[in-house]
C-alpha atoms as a printed R data frame, in Angstrom:
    type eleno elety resid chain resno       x       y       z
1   ATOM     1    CA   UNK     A     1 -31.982 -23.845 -21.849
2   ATOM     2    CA   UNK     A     2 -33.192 -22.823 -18.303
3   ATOM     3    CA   UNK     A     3 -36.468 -20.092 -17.744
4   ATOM     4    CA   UNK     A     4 -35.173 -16.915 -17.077
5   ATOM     5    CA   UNK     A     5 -35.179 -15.791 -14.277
6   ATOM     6    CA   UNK     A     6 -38.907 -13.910 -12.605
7   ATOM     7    CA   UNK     A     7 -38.844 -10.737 -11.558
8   ATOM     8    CA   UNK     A     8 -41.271 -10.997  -8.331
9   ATOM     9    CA   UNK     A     9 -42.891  -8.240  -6.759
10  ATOM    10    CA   UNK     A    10 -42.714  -7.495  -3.199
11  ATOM    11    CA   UNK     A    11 -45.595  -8.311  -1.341
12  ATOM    12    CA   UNK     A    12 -45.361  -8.539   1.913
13  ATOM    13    CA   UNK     A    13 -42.803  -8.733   4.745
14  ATOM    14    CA   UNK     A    14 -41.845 -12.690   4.134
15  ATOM    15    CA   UNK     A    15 -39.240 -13.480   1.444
16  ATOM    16    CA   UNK     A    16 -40.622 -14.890  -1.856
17  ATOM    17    CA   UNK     A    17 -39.025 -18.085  -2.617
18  ATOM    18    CA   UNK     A    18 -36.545 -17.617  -5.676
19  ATOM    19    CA   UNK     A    19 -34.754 -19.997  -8.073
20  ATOM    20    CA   UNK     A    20 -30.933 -19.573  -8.087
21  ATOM    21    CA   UNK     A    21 -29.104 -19.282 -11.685
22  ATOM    22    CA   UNK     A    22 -25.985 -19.837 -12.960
23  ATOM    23    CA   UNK     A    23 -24.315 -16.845 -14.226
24  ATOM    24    CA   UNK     A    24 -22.822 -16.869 -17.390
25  ATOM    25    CA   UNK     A    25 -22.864 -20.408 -17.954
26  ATOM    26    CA   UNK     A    26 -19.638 -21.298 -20.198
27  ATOM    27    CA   UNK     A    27 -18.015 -17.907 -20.121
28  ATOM    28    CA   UNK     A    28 -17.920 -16.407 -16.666
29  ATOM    29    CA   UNK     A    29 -18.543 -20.031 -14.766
30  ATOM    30    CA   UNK     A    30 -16.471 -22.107 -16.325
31  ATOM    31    CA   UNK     A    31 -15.106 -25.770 -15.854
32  ATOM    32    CA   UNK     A    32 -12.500 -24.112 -13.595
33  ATOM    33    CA   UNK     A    33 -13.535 -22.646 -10.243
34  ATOM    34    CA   UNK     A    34 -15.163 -18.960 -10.593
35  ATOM    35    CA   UNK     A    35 -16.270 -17.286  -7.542
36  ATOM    36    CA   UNK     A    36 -16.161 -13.071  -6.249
37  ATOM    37    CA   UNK     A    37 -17.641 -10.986  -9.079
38  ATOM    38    CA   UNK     A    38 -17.071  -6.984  -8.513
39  ATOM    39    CA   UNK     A    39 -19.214  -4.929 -11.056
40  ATOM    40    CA   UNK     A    40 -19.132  -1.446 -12.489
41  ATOM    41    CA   UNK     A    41 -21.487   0.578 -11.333
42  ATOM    42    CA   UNK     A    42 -23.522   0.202 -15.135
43  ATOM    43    CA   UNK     A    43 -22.965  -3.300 -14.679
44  ATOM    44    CA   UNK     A    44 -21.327  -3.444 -17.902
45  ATOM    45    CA   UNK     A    45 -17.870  -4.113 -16.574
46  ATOM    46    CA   UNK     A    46 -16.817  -7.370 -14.750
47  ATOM    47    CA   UNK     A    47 -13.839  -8.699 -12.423
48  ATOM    48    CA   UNK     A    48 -14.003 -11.778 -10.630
49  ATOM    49    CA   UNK     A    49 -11.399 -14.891  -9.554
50  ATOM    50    CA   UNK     A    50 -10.628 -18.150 -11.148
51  ATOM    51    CA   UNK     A    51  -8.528 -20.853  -9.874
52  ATOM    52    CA   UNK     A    52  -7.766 -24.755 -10.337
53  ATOM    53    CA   UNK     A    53  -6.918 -25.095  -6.201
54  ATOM    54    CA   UNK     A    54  -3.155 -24.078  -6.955
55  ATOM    55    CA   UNK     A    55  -3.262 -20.928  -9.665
56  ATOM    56    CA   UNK     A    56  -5.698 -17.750  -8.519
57  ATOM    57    CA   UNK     A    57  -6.119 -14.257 -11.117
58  ATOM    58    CA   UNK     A    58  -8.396 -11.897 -11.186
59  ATOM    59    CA   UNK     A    59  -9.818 -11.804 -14.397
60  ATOM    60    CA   UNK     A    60 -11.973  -8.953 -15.965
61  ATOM    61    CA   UNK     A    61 -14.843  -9.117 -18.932
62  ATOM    62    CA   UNK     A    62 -16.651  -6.376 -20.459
63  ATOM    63    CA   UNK     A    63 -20.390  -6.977 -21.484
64  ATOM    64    CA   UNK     A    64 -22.363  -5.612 -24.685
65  ATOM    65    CA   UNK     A    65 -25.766  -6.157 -24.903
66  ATOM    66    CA   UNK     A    66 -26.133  -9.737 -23.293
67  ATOM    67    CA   UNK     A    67 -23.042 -11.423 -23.944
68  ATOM    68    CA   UNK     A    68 -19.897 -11.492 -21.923
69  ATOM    69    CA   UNK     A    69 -16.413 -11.249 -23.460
70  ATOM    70    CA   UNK     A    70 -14.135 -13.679 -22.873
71  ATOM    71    CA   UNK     A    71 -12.764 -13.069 -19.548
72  ATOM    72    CA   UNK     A    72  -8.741 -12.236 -19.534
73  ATOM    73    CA   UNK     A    73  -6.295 -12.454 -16.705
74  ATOM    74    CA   UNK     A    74  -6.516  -8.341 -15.374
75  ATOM    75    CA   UNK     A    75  -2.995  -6.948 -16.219
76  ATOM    76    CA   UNK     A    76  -2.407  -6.525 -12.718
77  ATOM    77    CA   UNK     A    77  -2.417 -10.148 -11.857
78  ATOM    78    CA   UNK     A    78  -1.344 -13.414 -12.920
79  ATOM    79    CA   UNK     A    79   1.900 -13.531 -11.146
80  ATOM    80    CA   UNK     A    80   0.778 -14.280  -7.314
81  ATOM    81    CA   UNK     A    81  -2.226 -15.585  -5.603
82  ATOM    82    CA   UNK     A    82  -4.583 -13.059  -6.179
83  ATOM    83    CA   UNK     A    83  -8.021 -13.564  -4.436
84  ATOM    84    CA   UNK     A    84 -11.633 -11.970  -4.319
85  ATOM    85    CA   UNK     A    85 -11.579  -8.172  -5.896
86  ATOM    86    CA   UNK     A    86 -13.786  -4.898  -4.893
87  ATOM    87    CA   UNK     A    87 -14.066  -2.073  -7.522
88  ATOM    88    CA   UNK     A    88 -14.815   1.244  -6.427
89  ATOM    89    CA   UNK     A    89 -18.183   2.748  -6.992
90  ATOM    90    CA   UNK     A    90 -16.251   5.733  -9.748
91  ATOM    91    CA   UNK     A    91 -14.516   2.505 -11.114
92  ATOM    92    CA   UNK     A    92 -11.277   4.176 -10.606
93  ATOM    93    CA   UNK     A    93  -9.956   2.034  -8.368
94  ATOM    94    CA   UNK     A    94 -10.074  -2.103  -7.184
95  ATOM    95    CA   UNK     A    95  -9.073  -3.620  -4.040
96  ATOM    96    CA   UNK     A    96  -7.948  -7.401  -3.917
97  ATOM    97    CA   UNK     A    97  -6.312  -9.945  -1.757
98  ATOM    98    CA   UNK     A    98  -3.404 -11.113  -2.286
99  ATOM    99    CA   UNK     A    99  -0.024 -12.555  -1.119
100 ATOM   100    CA   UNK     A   100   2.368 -11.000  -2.870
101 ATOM   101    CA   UNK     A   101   5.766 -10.306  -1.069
102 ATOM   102    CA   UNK     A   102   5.457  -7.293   1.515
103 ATOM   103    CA   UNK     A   103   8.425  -4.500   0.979
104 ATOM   104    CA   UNK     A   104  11.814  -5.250  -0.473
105 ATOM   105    CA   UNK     A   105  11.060  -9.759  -0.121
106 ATOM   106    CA   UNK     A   106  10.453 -11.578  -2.895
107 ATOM   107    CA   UNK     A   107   8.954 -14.604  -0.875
108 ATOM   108    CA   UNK     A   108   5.084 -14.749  -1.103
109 ATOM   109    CA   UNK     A   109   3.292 -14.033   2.995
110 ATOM   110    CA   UNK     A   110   2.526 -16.828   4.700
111 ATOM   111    CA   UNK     A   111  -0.923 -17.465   6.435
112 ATOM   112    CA   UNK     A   112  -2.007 -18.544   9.783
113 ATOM   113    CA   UNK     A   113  -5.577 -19.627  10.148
114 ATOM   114    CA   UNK     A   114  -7.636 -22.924  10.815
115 ATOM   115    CA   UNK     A   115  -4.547 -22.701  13.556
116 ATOM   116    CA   UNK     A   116  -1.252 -23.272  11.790
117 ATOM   117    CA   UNK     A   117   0.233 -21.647   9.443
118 ATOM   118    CA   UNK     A   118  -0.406 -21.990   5.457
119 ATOM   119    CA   UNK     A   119   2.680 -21.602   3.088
120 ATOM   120    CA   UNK     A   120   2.307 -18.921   0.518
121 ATOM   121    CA   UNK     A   121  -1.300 -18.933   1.336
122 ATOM   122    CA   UNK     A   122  -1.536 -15.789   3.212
123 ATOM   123    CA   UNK     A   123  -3.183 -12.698   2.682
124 ATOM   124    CA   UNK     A   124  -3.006  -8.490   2.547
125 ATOM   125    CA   UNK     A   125  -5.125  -6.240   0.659
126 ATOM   126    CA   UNK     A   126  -3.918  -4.253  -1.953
127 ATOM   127    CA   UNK     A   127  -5.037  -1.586  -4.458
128 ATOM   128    CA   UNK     A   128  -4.593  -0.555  -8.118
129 ATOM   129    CA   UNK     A   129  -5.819   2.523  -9.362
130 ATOM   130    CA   UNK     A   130  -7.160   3.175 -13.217
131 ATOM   131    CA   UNK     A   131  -5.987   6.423 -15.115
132 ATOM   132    CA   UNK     A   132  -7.310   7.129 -18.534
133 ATOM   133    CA   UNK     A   133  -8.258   3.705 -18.909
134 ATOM   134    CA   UNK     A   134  -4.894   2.068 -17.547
135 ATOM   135    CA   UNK     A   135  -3.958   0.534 -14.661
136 ATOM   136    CA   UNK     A   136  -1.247   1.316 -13.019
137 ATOM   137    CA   UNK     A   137   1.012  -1.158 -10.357
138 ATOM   138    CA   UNK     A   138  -0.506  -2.401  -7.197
139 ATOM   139    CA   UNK     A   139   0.245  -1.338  -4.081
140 ATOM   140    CA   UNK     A   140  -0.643  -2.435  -0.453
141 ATOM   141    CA   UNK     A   141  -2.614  -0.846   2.028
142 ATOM   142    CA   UNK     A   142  -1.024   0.495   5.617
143 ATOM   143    CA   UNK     A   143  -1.100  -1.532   8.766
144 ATOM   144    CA   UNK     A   144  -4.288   0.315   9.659
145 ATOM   145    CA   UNK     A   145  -5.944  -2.318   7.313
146 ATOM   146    CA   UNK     A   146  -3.436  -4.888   6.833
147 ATOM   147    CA   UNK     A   147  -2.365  -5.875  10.815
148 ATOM   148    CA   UNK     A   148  -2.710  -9.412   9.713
149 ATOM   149    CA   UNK     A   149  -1.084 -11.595   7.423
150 ATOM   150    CA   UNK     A   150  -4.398 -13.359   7.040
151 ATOM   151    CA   UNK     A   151  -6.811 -10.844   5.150
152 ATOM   152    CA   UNK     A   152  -9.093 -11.755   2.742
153 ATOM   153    CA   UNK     A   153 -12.321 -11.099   0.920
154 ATOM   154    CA   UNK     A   154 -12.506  -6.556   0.313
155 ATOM   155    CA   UNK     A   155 -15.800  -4.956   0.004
156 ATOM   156    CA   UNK     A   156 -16.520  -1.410  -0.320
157 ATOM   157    CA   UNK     A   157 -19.041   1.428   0.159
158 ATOM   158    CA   UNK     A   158 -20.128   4.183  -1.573
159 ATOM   159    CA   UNK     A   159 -18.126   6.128   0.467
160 ATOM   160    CA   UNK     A   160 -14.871   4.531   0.112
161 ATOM   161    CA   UNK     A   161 -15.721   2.032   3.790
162 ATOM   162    CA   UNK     A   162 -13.268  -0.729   3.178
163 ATOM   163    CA   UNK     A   163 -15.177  -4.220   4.756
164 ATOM   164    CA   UNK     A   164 -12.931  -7.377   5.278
165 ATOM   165    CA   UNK     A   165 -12.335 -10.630   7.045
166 ATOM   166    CA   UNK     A   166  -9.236 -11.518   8.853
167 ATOM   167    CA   UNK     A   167  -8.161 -14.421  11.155
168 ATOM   168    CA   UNK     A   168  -7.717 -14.135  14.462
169 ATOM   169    CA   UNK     A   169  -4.501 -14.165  16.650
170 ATOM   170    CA   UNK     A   170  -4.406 -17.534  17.434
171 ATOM   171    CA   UNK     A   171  -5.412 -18.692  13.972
172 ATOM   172    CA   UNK     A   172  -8.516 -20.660  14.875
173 ATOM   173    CA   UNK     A   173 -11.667 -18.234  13.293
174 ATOM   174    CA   UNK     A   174 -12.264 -15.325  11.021
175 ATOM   175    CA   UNK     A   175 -14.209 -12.104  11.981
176 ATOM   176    CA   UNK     A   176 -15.416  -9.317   9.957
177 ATOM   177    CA   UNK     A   177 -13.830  -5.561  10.101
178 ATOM   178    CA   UNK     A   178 -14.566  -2.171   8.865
179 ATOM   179    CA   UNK     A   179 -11.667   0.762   8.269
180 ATOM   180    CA   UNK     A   180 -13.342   3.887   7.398
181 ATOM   181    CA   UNK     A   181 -12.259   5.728   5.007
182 ATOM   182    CA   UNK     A   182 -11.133   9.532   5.162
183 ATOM   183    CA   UNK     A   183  -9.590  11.938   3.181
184 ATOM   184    CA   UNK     A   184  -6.341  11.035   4.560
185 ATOM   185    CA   UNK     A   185  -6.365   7.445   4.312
186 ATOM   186    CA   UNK     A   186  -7.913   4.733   6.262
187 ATOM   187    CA   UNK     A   187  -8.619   4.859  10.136
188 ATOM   188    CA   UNK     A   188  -7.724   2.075  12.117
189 ATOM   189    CA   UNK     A   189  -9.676  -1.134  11.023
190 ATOM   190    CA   UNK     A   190 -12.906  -1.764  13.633
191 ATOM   191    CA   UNK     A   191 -14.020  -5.407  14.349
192 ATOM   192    CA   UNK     A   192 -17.443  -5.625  13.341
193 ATOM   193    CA   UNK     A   193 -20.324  -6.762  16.341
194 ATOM   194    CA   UNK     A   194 -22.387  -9.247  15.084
195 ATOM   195    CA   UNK     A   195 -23.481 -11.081  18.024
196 ATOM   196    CA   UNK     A   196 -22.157 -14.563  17.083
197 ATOM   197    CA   UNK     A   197 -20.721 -17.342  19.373
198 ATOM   198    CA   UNK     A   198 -17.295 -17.447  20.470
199 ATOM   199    CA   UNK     A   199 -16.193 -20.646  17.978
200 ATOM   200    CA   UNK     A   200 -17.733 -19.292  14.894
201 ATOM   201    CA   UNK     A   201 -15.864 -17.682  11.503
202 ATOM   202    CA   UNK     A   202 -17.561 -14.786   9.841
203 ATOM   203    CA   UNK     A   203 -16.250 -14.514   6.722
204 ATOM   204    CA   UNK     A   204 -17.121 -13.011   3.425
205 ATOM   205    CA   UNK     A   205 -18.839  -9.838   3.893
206 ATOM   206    CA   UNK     A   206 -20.835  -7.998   1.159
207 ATOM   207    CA   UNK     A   207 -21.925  -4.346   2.194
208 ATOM   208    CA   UNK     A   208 -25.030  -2.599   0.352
209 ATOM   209    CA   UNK     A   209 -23.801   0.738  -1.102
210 ATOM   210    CA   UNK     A   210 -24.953   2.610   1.172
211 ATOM   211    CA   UNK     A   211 -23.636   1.005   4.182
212 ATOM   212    CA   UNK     A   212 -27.272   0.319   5.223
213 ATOM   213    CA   UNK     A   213 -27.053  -3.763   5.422
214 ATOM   214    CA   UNK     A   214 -24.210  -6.432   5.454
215 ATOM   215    CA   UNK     A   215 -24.533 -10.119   3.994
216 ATOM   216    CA   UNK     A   216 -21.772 -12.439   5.122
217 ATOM   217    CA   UNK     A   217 -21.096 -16.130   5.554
218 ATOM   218    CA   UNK     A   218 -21.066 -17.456   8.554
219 ATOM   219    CA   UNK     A   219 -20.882 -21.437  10.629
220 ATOM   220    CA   UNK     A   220 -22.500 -19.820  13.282
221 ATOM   221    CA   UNK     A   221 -25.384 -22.470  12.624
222 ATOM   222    CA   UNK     A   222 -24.186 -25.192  10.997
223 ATOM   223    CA   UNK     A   223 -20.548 -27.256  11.874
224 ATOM   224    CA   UNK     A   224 -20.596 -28.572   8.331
225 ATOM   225    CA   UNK     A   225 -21.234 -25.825   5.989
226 ATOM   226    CA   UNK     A   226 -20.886 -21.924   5.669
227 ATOM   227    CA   UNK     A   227 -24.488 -20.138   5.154
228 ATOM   228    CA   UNK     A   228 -25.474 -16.450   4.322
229 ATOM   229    CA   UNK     A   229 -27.087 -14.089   6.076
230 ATOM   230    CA   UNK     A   230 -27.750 -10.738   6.549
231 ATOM   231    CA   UNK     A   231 -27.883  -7.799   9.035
232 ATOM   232    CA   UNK     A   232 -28.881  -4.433   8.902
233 ATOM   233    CA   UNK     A   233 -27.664  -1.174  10.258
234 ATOM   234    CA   UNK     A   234 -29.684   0.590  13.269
235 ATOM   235    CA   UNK     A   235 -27.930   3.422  13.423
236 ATOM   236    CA   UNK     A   236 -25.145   2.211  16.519
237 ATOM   237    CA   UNK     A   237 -25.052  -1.575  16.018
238 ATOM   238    CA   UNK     A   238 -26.191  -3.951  13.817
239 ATOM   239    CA   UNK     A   239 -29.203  -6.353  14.088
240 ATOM   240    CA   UNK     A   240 -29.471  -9.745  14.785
241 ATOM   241    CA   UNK     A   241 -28.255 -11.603  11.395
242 ATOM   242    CA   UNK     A   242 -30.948 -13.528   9.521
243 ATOM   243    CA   UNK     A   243 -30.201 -16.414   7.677
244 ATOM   244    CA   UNK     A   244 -31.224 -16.280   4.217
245 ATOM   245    CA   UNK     A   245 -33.420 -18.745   2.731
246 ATOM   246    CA   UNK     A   246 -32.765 -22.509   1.565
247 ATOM   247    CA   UNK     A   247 -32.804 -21.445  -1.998
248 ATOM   248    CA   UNK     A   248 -29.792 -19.663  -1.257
249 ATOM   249    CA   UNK     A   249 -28.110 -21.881   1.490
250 ATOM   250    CA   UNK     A   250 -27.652 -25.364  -0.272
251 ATOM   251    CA   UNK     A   251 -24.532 -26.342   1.176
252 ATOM   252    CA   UNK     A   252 -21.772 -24.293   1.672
253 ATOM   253    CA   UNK     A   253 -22.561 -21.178   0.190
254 ATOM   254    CA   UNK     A   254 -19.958 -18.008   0.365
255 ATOM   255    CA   UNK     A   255 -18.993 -14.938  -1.976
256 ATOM   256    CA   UNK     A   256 -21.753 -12.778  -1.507
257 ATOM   257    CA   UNK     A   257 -21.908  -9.849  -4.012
258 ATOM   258    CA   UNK     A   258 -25.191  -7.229  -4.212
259 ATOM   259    CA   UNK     A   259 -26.700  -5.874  -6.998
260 ATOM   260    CA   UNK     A   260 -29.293  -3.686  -6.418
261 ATOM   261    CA   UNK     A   261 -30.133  -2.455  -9.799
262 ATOM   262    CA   UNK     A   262 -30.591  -5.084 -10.906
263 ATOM   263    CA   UNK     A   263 -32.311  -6.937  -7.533
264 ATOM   264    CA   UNK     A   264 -29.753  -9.340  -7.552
265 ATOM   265    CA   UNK     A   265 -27.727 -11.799  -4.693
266 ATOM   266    CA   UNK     A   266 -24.781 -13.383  -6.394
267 ATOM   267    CA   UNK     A   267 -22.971 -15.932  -4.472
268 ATOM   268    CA   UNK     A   268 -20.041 -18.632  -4.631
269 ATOM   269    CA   UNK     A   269 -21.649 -22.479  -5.050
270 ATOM   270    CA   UNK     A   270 -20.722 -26.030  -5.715
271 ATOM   271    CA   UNK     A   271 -24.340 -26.855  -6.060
272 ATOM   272    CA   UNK     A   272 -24.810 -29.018  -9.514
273 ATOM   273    CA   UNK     A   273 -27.652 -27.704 -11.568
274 ATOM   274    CA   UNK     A   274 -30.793 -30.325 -12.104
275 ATOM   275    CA   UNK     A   275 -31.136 -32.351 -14.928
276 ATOM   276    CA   UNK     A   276 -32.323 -30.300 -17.946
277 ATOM   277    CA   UNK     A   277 -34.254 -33.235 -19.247
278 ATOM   278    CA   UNK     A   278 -31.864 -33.110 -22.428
279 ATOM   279    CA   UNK     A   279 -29.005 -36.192 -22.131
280 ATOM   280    CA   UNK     A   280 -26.664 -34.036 -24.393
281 ATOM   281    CA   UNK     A   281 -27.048 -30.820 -23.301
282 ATOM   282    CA   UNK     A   282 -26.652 -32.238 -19.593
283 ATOM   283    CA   UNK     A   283 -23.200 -33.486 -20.099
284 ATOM   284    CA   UNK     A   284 -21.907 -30.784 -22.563
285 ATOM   285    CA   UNK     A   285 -22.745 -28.873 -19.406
286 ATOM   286    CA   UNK     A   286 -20.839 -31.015 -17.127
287 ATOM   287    CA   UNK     A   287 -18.040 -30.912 -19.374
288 ATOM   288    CA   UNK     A   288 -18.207 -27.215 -19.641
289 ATOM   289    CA   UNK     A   289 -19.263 -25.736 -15.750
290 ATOM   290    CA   UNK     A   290 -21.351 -27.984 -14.082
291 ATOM   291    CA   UNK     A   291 -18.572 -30.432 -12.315
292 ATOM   292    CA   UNK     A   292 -18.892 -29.818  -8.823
293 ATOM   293    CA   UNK     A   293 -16.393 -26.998  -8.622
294 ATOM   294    CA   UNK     A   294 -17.140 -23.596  -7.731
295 ATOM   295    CA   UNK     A   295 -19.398 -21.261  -9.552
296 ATOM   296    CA   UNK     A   296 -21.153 -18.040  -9.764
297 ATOM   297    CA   UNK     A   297 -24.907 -18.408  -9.002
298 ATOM   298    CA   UNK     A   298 -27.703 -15.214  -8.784
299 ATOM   299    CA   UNK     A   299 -31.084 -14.749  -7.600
300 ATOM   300    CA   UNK     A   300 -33.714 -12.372  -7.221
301 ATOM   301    CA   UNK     A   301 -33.031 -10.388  -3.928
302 ATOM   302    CA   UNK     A   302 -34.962  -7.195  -2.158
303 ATOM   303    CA   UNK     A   303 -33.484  -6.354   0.806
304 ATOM   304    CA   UNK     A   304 -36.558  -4.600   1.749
305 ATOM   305    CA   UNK     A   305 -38.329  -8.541   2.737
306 ATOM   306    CA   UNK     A   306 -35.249  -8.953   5.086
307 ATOM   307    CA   UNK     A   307 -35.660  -5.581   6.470
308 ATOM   308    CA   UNK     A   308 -39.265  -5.830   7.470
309 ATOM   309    CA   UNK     A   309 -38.127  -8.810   9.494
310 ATOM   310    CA   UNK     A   310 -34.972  -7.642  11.174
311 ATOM   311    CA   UNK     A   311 -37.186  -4.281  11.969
312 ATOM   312    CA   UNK     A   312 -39.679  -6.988  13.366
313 ATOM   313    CA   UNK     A   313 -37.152  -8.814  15.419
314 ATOM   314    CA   UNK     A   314 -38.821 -12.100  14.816
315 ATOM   315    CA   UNK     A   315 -37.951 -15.084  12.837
């Protein structure tokens, strides 16, 4: 059984060094790969994706006490590939990726990123909305969001902000984007400035609630492997991103979801967890979630030890 995890106080403007956990070893990360958890805002209400490589659902799991349900396929997926999910702070309503057919086709959207085009593969974001504990049938979201057919990875403010990632026009990287949200709809969908080099993909952004800070994945220092970082808000542009710590960044690391109430950075890993010291516990474990494939991984996270920094502008 591993230590739980320490809650560490915040003393001083340098991050404290944190273990990473699995989450839900055996019921949320499973022998399949489980990656993008959305929670409600009492954290007692779970969506996140599963896939084997070809099949991708959204699947949902309700917590009492401790324990995790069994997660089910959401009744609004199972049919197409349905990626990474964002539920709205009221719960009321969850964005997702998908590529389901646009209008009247019944032919799945096609991508085009890495710079050719992926069958089937491609990507819109779409939205289901909950009425009296039902949801209802997904629909996609205008052209002021959805001007590619390579859009992936939904996250959402308090306010209803809709963050994404799309590919560019020529196929080759991803960027982030922001479409504001207003009582009418949408407003045309913003790149996002973050200062990073020409050949790099930004991809998987996680907003705080408030709109305040922004953790994302990014190659922008590595050619082999996706890291995290964060940037924060100054009031007209964002700071330089930081990259987050080696505890977090051990390999390619993507998925970022916050949790401030509970002080928590869950992210998307193929790390392997270290031996236990126990031979059979080690490979019921390998059997069960720790394979290699992806899996859901937390750790202790302030942002107020990045924010020091950023405010700092040094390393």
């Amino acid at each position: 059984m591993r230590r739980p995890m320490l809650i560490t106080p915040f003393v001083s403007a340098v991050p404290v060094a944190a273990t990473p956990h699995i989450f839900a070893p055996n019921t949320i990360s499973s022998g399949a790969s489980d990656s993008a958890p959305t929670f409600s805002v009492d954290g007692n209400e779970l969506f996140f994706e599963r896939s084997n490589g070809q099949r991708y659902a959204i699947m949902s799991s309700h917590r009492t006490g401790a324990t995790w349900s069994k997660p089910k396929v959401a009744s609004f997926s199972g049919q197409w590939l349905d990626l990474e999910s964002a539920l709205s702070a009221n719960g009321a309503y969850l964005i997702f990726s998908s590529n389901r057919p646009a209008g009247n086709s019944k032919t799945p959207i096609d991508g085009f990123y890495g710079g050719k085009v992926e069958t089937a593969k491609g990507g819109a974001l779409w939205r289901v909305d909950r009425t009296h504990g039902v949801w209802g049938k997904p629909y996609r979201l205008p052209a002021t969001v959805n001007f590619s057919q390579s859009i992936y990875e939904p996250s959402l403010a308090s306010n209803g902000d809709l963050y994404f990632q799309s590919a560019d026009a020529d196929g080759k990287q991803f960027h982030l984007y922001v479409a504001r949200a207003t009582r009418h709809g949408y407003l045309k969908a913003q790149r996002l400035d973050l200062d990073g080099p020409p050949d790099s993909s930004d991809m998987d952004p996680a907003v705080a609630p408030d709109g305040s800070f922004l953790i994302f994945s990014s190659d922008r220092q590595s050619a082999k492997d996706h890291q995290l970082f964060i940037s924060f808000w100054k009031g007209k542009r964002w700071s330089e991103p930081r990259l987050l710590g080696p505890d977090v960044n051990n390999g390619s690391v993507g998925d970022p979801r916050i949790d401030l109430k509970e002080r928590r950075l869950y992210f998307a890993s193929r790390r392997l967890a270290p031996p236990s010291g126990n031979g059979n516990a080690d490979m019921q474990a390998a059997a069960q979630w720790n394979n290699g494939l992806s899996n859901i991984w937390f750790i202790h996270f302030d942002p107020s030890d990045w924010r020091s920094r950023a405010a700092e502008g040094s390393d």
